[in-house]
C-alpha positions as CSV (number, residue, x, y, z in Angstrom):
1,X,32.2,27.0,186.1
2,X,33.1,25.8,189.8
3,X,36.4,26.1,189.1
4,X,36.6,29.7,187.7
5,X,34.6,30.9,190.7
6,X,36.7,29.1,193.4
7,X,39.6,30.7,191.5
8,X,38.0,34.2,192.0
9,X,37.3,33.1,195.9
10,X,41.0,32.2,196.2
11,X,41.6,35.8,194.8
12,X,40.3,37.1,196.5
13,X,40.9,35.7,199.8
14,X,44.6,36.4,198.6
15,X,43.9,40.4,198.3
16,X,42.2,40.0,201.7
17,X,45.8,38.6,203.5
18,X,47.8,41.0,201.7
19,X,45.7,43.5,202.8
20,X,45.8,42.7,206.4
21,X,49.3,41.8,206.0
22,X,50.0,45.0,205.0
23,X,48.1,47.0,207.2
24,X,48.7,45.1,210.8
25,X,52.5,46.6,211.0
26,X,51.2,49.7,210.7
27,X,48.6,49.0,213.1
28,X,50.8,47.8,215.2
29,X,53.7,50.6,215.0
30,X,50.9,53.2,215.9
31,X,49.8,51.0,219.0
32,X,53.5,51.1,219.9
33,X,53.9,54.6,219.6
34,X,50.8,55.8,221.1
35,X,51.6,53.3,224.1
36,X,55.2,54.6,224.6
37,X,54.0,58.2,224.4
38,X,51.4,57.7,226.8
39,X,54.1,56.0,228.6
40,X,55.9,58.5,228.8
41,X,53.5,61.0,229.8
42,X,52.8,59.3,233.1
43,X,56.6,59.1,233.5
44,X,57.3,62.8,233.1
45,X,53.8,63.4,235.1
46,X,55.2,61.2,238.1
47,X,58.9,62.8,237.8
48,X,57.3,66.0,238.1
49,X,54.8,65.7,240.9
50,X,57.9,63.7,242.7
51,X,60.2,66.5,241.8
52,X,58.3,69.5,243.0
53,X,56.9,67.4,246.5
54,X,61.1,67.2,246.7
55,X,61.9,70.9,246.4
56,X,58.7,72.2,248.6
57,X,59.9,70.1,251.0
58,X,63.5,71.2,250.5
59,X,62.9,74.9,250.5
């Protein structure tokens, strides 16, 4: 009897690391992605704000 329901505790702690391993790359690859497009964003923001302070001053 112990040994059937440690057996169905091992189980299921089993489905529960698969699980996570399976879903923490994608977890992480939309971290990544949301990170490097808000990255971005603030990149192009800057360059922009940089770029049109340049040409006001220019012209």
């Amino acid at each position: 009897m112990y040994h059937g329901s440690y057996e169905s505790v091992f189980d299921a702690t089993e489905i529960f690391f698969i699980s996570v391993h399976m879903l923490f790359p994608t977890f992480v690859a939309c971290a990544h992605v949301s990170m490097m497009t808000f990255l971005l964003a603030v990149n192009s923001y800057v360059l922009w704000t940089t770029f049109c302070a340049f040409f006001k001053t220019t012209i």
